[in-house]
ZADO-1210 file (C-alpha; in nm, 4 decimals, padded with zeros to 6 digits):
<atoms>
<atom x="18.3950" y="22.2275" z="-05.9384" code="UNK" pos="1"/>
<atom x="18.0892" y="22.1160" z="-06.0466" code="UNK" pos="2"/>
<atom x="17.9841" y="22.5183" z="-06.1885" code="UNK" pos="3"/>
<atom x="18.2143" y="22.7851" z="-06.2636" code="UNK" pos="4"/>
<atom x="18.0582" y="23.1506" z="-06.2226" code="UNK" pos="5"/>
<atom x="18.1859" y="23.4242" z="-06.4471" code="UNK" pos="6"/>
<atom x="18.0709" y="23.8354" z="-06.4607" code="UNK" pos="7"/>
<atom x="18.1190" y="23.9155" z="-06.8393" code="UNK" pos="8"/>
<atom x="18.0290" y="24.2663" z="-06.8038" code="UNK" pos="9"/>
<atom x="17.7822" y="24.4479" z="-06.5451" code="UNK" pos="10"/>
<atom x="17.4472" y="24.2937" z="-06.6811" code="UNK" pos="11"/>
<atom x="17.5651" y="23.9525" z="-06.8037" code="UNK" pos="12"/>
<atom x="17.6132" y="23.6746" z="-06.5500" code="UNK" pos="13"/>
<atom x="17.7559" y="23.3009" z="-06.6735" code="UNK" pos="14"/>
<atom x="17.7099" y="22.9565" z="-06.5418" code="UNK" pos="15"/>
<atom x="17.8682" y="22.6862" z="-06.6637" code="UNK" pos="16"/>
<atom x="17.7367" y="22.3363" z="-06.5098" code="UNK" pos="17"/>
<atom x="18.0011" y="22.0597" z="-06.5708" code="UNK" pos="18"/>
<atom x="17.8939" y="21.7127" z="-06.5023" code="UNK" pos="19"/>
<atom x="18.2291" y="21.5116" z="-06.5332" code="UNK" pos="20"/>
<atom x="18.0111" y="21.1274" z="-06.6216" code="UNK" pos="21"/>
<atom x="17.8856" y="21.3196" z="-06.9193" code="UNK" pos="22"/>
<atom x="18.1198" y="21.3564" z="-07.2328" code="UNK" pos="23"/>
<atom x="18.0654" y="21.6875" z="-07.4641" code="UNK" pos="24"/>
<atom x="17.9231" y="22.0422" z="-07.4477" code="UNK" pos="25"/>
<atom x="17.9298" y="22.1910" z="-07.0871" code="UNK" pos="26"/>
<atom x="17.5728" y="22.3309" z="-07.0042" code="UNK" pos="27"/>
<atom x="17.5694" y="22.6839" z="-07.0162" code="UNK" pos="28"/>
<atom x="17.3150" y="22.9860" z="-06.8751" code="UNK" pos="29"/>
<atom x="17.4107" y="23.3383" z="-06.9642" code="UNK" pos="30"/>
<atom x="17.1617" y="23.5763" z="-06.7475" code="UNK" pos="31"/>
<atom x="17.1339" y="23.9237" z="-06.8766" code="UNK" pos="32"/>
<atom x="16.9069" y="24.2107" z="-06.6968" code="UNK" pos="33"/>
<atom x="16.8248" y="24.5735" z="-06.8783" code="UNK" pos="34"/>
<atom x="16.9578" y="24.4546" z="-07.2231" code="UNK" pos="35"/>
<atom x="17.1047" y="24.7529" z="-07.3992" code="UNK" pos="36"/>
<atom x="17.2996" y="24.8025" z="-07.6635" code="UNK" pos="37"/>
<atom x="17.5843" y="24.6721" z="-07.5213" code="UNK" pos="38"/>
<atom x="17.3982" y="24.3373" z="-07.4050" code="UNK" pos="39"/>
<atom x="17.2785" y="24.3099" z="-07.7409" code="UNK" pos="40"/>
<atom x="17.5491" y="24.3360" z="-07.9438" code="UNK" pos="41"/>
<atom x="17.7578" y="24.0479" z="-07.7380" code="UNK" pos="42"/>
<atom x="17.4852" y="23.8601" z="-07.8137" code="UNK" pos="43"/>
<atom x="17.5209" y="23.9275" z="-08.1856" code="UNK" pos="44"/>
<atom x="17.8617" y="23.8817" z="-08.2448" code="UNK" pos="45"/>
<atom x="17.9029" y="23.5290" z="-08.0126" code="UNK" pos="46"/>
<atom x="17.5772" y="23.3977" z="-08.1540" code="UNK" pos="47"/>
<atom x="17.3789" y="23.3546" z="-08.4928" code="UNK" pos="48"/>
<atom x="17.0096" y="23.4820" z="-08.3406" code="UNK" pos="49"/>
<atom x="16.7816" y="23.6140" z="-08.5697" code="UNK" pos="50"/>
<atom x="16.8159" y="24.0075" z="-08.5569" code="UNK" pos="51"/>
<atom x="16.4111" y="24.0530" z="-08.5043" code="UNK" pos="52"/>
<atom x="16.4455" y="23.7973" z="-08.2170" code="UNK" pos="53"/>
<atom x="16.7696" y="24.0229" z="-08.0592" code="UNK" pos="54"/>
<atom x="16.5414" y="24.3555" z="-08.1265" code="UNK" pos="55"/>
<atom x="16.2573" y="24.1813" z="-07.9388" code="UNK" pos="56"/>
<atom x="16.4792" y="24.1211" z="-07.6107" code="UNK" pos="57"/>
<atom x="16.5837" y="24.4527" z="-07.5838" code="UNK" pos="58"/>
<atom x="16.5330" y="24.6605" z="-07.2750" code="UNK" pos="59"/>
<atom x="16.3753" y="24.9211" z="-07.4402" code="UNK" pos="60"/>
<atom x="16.1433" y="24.6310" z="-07.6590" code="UNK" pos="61"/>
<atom x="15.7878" y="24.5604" z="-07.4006" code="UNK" pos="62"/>
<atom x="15.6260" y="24.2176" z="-07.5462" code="UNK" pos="63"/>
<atom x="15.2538" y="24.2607" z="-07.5362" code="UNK" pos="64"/>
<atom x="15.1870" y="23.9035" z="-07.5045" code="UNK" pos="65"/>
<atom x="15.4280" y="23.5907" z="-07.5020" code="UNK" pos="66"/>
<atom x="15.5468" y="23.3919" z="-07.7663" code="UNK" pos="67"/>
<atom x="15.7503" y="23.1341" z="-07.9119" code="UNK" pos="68"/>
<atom x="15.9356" y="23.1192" z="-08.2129" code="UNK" pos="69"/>
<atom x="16.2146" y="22.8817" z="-08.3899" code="UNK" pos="70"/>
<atom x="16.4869" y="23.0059" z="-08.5367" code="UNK" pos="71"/>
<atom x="16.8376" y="22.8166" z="-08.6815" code="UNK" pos="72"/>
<atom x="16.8743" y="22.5487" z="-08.3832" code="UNK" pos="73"/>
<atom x="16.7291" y="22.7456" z="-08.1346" code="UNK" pos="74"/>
<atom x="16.4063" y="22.8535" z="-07.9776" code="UNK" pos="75"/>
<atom x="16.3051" y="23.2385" z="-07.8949" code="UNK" pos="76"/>
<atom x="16.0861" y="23.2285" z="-07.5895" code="UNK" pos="77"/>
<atom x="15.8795" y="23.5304" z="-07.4344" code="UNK" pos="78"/>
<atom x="15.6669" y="23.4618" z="-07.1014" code="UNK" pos="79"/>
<atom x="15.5368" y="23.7065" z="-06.8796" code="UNK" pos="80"/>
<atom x="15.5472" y="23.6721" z="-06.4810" code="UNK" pos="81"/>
<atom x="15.3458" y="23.8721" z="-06.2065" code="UNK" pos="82"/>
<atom x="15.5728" y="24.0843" z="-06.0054" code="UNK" pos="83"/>
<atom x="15.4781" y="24.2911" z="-05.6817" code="UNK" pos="84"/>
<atom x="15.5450" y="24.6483" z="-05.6792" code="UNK" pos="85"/>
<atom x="15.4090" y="24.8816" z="-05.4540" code="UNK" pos="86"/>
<atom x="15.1368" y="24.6402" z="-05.3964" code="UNK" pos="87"/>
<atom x="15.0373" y="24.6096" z="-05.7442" code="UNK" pos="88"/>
<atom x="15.0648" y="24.2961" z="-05.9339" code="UNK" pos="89"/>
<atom x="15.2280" y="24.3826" z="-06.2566" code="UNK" pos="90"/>
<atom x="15.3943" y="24.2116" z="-06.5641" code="UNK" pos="91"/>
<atom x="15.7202" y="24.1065" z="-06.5494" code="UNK" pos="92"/>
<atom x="15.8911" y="24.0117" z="-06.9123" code="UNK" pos="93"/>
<atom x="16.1323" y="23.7218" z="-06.9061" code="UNK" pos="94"/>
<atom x="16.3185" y="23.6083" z="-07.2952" code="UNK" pos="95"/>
<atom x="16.4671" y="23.3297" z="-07.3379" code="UNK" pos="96"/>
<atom x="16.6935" y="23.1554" z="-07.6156" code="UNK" pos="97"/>
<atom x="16.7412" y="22.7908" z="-07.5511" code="UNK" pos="98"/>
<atom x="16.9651" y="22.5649" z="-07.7452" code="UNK" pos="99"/>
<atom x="17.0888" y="22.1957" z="-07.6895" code="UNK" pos="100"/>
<atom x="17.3797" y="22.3343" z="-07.4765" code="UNK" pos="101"/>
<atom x="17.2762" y="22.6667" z="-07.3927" code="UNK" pos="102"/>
<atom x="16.9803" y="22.8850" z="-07.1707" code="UNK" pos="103"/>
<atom x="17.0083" y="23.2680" z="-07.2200" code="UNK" pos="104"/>
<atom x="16.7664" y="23.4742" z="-07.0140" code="UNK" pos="105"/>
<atom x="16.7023" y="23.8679" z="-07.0986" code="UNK" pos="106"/>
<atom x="16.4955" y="24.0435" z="-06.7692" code="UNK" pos="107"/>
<atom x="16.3987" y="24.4092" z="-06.7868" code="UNK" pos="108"/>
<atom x="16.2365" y="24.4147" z="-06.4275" code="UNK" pos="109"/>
<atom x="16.3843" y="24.2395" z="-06.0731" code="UNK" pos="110"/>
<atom x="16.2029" y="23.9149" z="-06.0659" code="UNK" pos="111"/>
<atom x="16.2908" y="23.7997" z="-05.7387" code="UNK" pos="112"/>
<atom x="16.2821" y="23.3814" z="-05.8448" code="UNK" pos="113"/>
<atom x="16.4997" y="23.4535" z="-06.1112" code="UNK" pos="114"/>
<atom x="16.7407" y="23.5670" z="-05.8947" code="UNK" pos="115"/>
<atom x="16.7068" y="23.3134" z="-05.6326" code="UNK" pos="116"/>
<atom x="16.7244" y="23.0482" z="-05.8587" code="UNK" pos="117"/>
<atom x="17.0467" y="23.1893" z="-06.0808" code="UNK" pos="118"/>
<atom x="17.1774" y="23.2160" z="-05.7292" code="UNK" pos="119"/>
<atom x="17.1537" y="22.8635" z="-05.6130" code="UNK" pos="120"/>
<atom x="17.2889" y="22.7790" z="-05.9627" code="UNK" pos="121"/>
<atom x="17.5911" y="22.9712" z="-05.8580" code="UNK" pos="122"/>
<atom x="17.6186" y="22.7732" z="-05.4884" code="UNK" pos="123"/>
<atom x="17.4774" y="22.4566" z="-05.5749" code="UNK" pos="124"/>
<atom x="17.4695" y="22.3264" z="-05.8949" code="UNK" pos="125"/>
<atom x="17.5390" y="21.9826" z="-05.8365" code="UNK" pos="126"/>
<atom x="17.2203" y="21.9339" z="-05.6566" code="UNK" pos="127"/>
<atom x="17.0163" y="22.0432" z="-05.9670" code="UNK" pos="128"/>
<atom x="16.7620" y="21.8216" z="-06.2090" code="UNK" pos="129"/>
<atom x="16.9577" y="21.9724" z="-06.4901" code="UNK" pos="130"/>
<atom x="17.3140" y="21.9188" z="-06.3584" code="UNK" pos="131"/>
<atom x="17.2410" y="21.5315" z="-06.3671" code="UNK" pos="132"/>
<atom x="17.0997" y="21.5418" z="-06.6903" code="UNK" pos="133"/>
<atom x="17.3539" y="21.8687" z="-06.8250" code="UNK" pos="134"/>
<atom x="17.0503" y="21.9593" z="-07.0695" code="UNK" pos="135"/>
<atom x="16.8960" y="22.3228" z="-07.1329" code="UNK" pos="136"/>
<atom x="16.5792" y="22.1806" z="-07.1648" code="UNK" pos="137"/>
<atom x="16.6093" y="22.0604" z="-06.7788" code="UNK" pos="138"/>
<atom x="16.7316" y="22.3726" z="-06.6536" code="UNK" pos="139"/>
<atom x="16.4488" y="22.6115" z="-06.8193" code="UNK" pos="140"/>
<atom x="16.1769" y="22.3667" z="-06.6675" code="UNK" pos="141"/>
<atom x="16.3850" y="22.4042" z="-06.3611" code="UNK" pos="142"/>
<atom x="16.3541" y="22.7848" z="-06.3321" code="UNK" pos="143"/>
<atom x="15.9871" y="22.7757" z="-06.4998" code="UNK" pos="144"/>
<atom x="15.8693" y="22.5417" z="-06.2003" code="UNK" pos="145"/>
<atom x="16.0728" y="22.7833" z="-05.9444" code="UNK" pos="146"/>
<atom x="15.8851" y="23.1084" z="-06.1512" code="UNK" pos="147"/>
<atom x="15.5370" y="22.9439" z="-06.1150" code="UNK" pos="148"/>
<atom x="15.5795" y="22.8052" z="-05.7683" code="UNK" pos="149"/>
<atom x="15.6385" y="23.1812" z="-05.7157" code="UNK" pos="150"/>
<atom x="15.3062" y="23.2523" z="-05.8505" code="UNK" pos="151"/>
<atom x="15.1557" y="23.0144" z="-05.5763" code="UNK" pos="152"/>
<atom x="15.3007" y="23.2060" z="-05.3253" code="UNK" pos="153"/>
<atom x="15.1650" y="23.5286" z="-05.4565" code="UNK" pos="154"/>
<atom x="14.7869" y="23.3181" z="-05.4691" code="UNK" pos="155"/>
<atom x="14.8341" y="23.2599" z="-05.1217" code="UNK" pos="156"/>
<atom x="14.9082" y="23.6358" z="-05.0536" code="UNK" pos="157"/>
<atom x="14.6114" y="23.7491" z="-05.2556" code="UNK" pos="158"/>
<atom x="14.3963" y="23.4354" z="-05.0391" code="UNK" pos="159"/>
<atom x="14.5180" y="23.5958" z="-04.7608" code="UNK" pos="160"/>
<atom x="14.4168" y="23.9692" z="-04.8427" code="UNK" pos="161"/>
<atom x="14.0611" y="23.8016" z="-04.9640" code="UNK" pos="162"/>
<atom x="13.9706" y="23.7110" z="-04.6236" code="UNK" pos="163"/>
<atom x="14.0589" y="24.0465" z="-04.4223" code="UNK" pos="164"/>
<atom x="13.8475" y="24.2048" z="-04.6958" code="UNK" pos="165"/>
<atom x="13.5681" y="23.9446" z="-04.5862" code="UNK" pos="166"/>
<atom x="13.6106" y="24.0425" z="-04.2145" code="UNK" pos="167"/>
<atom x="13.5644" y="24.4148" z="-04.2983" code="UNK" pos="168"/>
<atom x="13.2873" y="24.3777" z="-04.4859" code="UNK" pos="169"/>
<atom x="13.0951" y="24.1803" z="-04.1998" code="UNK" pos="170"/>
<atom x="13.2568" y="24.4281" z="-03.9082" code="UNK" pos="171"/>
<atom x="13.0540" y="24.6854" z="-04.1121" code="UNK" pos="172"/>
<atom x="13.3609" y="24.8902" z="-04.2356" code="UNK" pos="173"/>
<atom x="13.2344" y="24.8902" z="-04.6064" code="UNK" pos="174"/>
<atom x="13.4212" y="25.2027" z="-04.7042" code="UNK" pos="175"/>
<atom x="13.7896" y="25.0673" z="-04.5940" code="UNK" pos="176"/>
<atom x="13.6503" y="24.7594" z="-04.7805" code="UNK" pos="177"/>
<atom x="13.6182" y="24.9632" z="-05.1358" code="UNK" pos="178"/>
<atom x="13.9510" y="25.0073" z="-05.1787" code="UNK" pos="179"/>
<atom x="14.0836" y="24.6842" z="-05.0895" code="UNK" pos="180"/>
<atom x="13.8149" y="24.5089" z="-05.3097" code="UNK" pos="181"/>
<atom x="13.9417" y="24.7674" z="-05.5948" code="UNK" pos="182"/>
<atom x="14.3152" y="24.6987" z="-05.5435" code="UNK" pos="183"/>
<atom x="14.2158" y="24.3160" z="-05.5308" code="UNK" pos="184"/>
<atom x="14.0115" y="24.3394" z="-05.8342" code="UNK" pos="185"/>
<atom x="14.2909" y="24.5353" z="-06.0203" code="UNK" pos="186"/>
<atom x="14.5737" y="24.2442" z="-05.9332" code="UNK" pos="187"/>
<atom x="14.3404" y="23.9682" z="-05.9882" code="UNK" pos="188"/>
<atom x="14.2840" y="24.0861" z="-06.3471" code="UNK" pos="189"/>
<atom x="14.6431" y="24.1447" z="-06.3776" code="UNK" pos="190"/>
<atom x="14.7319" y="23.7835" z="-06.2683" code="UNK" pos="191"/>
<atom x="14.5349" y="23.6579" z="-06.5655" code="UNK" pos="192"/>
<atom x="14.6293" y="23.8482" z="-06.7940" code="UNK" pos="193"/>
<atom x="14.9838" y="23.7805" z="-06.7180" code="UNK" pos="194"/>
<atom x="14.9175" y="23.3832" z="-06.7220" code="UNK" pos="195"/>
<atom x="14.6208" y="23.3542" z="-06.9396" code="UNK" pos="196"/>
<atom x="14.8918" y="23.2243" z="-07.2241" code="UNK" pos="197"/>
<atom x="15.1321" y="23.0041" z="-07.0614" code="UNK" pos="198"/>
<atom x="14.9466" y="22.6630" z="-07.1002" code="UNK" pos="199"/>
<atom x="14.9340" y="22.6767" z="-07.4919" code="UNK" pos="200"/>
<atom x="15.3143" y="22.8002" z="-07.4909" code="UNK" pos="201"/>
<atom x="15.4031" y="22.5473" z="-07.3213" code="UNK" pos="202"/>
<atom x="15.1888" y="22.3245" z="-07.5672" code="UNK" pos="203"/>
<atom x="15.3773" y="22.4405" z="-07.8375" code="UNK" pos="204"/>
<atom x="15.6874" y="22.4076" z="-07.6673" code="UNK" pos="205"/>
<atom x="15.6142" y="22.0335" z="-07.6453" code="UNK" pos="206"/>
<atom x="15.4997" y="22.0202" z="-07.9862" code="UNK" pos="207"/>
<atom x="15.7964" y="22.1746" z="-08.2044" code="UNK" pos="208"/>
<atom x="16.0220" y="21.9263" z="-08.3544" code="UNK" pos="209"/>
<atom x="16.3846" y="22.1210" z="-08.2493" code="UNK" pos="210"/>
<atom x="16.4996" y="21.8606" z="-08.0362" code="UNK" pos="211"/>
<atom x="16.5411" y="22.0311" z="-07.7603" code="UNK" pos="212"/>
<atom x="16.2958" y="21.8814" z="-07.5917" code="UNK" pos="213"/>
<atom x="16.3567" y="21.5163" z="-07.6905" code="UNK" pos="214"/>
<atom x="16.3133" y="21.2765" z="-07.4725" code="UNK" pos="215"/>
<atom x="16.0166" y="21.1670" z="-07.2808" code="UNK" pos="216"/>
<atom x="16.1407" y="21.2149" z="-06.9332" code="UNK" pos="217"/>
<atom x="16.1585" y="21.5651" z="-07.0288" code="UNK" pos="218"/>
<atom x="15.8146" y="21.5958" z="-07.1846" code="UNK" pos="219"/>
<atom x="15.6895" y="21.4641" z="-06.8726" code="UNK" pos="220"/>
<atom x="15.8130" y="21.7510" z="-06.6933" code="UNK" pos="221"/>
<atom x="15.6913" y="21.9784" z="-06.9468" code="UNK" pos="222"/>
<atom x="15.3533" y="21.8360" z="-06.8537" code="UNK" pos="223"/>
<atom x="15.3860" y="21.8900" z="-06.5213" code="UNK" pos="224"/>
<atom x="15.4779" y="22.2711" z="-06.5760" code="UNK" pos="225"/>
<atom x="15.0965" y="22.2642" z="-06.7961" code="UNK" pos="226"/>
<atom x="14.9664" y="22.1278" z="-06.4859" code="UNK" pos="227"/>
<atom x="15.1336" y="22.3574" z="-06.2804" code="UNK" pos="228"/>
<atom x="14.9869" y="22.6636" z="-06.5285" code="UNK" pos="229"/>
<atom x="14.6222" y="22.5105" z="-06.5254" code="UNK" pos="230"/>
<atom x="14.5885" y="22.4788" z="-06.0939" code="UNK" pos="231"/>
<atom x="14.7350" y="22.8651" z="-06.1200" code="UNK" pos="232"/>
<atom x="14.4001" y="22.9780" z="-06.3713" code="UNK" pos="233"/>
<atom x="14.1559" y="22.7599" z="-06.1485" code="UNK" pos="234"/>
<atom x="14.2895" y="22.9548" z="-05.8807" code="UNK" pos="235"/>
<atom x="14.2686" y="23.2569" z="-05.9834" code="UNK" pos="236"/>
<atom x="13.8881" y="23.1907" z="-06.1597" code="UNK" pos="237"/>
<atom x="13.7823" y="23.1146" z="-05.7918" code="UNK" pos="238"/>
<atom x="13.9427" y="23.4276" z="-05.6484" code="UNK" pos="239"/>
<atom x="13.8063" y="23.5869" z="-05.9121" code="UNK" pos="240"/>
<atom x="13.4315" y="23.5018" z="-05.8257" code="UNK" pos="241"/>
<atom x="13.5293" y="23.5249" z="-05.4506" code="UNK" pos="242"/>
<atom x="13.6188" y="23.9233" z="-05.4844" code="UNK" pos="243"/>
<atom x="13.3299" y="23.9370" z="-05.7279" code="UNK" pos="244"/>
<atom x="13.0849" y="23.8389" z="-05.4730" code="UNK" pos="245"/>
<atom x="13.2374" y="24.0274" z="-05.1850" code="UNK" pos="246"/>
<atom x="13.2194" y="24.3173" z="-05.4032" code="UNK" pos="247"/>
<atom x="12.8402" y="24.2427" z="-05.4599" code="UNK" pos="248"/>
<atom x="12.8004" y="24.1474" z="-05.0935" code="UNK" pos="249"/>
<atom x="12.9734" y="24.5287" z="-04.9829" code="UNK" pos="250"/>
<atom x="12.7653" y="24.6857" z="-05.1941" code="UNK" pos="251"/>
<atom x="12.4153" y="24.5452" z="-05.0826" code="UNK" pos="252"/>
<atom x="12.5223" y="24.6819" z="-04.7221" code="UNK" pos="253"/>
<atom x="12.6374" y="25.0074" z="-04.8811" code="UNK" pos="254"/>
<atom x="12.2641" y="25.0178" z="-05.0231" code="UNK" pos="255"/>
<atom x="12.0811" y="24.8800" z="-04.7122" code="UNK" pos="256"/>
<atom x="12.2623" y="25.1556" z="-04.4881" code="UNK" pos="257"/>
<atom x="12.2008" y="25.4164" z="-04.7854" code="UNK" pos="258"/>
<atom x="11.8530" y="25.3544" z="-04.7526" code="UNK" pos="259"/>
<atom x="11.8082" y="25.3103" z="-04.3722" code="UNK" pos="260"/>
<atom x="11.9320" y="25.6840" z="-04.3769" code="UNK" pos="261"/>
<atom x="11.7261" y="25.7716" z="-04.5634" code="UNK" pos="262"/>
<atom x="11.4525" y="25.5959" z="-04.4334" code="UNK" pos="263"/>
<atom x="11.5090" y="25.7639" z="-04.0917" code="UNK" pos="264"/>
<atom x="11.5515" y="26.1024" z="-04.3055" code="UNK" pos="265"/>
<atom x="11.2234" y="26.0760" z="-04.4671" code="UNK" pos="266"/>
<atom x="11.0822" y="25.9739" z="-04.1132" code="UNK" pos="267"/>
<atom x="11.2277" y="26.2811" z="-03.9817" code="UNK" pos="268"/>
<atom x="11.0844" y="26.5731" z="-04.2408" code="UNK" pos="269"/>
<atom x="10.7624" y="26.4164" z="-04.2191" code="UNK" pos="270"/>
<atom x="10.7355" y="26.3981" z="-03.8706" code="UNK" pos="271"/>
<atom x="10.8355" y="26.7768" z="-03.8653" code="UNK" pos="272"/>
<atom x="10.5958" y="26.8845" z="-04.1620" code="UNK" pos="273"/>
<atom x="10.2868" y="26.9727" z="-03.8886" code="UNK" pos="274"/>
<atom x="10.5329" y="27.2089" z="-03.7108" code="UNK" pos="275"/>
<atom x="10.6559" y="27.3615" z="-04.0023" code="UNK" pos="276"/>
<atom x="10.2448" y="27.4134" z="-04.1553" code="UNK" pos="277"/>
<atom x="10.1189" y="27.5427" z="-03.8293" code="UNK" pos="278"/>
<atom x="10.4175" y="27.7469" z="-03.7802" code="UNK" pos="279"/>
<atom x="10.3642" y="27.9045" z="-04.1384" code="UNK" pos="280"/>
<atom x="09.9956" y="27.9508" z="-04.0729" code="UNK" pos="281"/>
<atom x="10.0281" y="28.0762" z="-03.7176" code="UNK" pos="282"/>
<atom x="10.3110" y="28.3002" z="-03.8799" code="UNK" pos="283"/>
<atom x="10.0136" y="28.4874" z="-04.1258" code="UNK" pos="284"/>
<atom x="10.0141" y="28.8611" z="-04.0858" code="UNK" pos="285"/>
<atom x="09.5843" y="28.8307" z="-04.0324" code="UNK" pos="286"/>
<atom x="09.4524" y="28.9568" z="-03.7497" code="UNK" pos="287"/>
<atom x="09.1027" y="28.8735" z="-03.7748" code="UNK" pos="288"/>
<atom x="08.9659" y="28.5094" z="-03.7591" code="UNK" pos="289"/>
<atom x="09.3178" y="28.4375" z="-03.5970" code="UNK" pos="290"/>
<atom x="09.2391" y="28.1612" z="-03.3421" code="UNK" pos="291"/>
<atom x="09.4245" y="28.1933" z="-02.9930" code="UNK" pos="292"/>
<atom x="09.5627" y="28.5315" z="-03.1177" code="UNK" pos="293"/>
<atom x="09.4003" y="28.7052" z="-02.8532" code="UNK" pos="294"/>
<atom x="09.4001" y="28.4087" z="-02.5733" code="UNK" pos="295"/>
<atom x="09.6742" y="28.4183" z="-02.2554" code="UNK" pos="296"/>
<atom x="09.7513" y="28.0808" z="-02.3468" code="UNK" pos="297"/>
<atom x="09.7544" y="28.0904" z="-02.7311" code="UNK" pos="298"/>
<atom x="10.1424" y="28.0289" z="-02.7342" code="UNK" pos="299"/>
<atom x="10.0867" y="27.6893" z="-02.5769" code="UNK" pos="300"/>
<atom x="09.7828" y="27.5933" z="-02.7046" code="UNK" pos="301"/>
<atom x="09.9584" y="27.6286" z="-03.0561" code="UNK" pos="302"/>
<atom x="10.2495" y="27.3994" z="-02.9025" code="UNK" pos="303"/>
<atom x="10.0220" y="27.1515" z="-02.7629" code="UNK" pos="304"/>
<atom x="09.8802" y="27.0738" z="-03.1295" code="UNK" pos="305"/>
<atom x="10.1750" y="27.0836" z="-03.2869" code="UNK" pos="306"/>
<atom x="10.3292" y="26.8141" z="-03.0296" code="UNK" pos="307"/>
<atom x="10.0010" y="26.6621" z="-03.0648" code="UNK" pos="308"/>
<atom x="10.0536" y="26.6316" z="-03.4506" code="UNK" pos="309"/>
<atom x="10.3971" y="26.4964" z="-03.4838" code="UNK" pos="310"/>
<atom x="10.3001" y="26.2217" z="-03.1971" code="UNK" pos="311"/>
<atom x="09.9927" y="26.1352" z="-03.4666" code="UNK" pos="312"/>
<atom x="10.2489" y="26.1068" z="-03.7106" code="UNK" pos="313"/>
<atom x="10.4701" y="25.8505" z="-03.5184" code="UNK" pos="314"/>
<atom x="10.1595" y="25.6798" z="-03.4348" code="UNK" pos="315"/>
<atom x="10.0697" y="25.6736" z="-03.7820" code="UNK" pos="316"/>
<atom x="10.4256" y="25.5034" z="-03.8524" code="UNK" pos="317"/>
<atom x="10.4281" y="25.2801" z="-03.5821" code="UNK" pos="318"/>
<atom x="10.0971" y="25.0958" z="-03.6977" code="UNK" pos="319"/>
<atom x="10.2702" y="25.0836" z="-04.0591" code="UNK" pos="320"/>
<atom x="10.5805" y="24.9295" z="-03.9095" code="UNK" pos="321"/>
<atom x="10.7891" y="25.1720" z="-04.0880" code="UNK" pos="322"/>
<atom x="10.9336" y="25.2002" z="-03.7808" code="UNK" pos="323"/>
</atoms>
């Protein structure tokens, strides 16, 4: 068999890949989710990590940024990935330690290509990059290409949610639009948060002298990966001034209908203001010096130049073309 799959305990999963044309150390990938105690301390007693690096992985231990450190022939790796949940694009915290013979990942959240990937590990080995080659370095560019290649396909849902907030905004449903431009805004902002880092990780990756990344096949995947990471931040920089205009774009219509209301409003209580004076002045508890008071007719007459007055108005507004 070219991999053997083994369940240590509840949260750690093992993979051994075994090419039989290379001679040595099998490659191994220990996956661990919700790292507790437990997790921790098997990971203390079977390897020499540095304890700050074992603290760091911990379930209960949120990494505000990523990073990468060295410690005593290994590297300590922290990258962040976006994650849906609930339609919200949030951080999800991957660690790794990598050694010549060795990839141990630590996940506090479900990252769905981690999974996927650990599972065709499981089923197919043989057909991997990093089976061929039975190096660690292989295998984490292997799941960092299936991670990012994730990221795409979140891009292309985000693309996707871009354009229906497009064809609300010209169907004239700017308040739906709000929301959607707000909950767009929001993940957008995530997104680069979340990846704003990865290119110079990966930089520094390249540039350590462990060994683990040795030869220059495998720096030319590395490369690829940086490539990878600086398509996903153009991408996101022209969603980002995509949603920025639509934003400005919904909000010129909000203010052109604002104002057409009240526009017509305005319109309205002037067009009424010669009712309302005559009715006040007709509505004068005088007697004498009262026109019409005393007339059979006096009710209409009064109507008459009231009607009379509002039609001046409109008039008036017509010639202006405020109308």
């Amino acid at each position: 068999m070219p991999n053997n799959f083994k369940a240590i305990a509840k949260n750690i999963q093992e993979i051994i890949l075994d090419n039989p044309k290379i001679p040595g150390e099998k490659l191994k990938w220990i996956k661990i989710s919700n790292a507790g105690k437990k997790e921790i301390e098997f990971l203390r007693k079977k390897y020499d990590f540095n304890l700050n690096h074992l603290r760091a992985s911990s379930a209960k231990s949120i990494a505000q940024r990523p990073s990468i450190s060295q410690g005593d022939n290994y590297l300590f790796l922290i990258l962040h990935f976006p994650i849906f949940n609930a339609g919200q694009i949030l951080a999800g915290e991957i660690d790794f330690f990598i050694s010549q013979d060795y990839l141990i990942t630590l996940s506090t959240e479900n990252i769905d290509a981690l999974n996927k990937f650990f599972n065709l590990c499981k089923k197919e080995g043989d057909s991997l990059l990093s089976y061929r080659f039975e190096s660690a370095a292989v295998l984490l560019y292997e799941l960092l290409k299936k991670l990012m290649a994730d990221c795409f396909t979140m891009l292309d849902k985000i693309s996707i949610d871009i354009t229906n907030v497009e064809d609300l905004i010209f169907e004239q449903k700017q308040k739906t639009a709000v929301a959607s431009i707000l909950s767009l805004r929001r993940n957008i902002i995530n997104f680069r948060r979340i990846m704003q880092n990865h290119k110079n990780i990966l930089k520094k990756l390249l540039g350590m002298e462990s060994g683990i990344v040795p030869s220059e096949n495998i720096k030319e995947y590395y490369k690829e990966l940086i490539d990878y990471s600086k398509t996903i931040w153009e991408i996101l920089d022209n969603q980002k001034e995509i949603i920025d205009v639509l934003n400005d774009t919904n909000e010129s219509l909000m203010n052109y209908r604002l104002n057409d209301i009240m526009k017509t409003l305005t319109i309205f209580s002037v067009i009424v203001f010669p009712l309302t004076l005559l009715a006040a002045i007709f509505g004068m508890n005088t007697i004498n010096g009262m026109p019409f008071i005393n007339s059979i007719n006096g009710f209409w007459m009064v109507i008459i130049i009231m009607l009379f007055g509002s039609l001046g108005m409109l008039i008036f507004f017509k010639k202006k073309k405020w109308l």
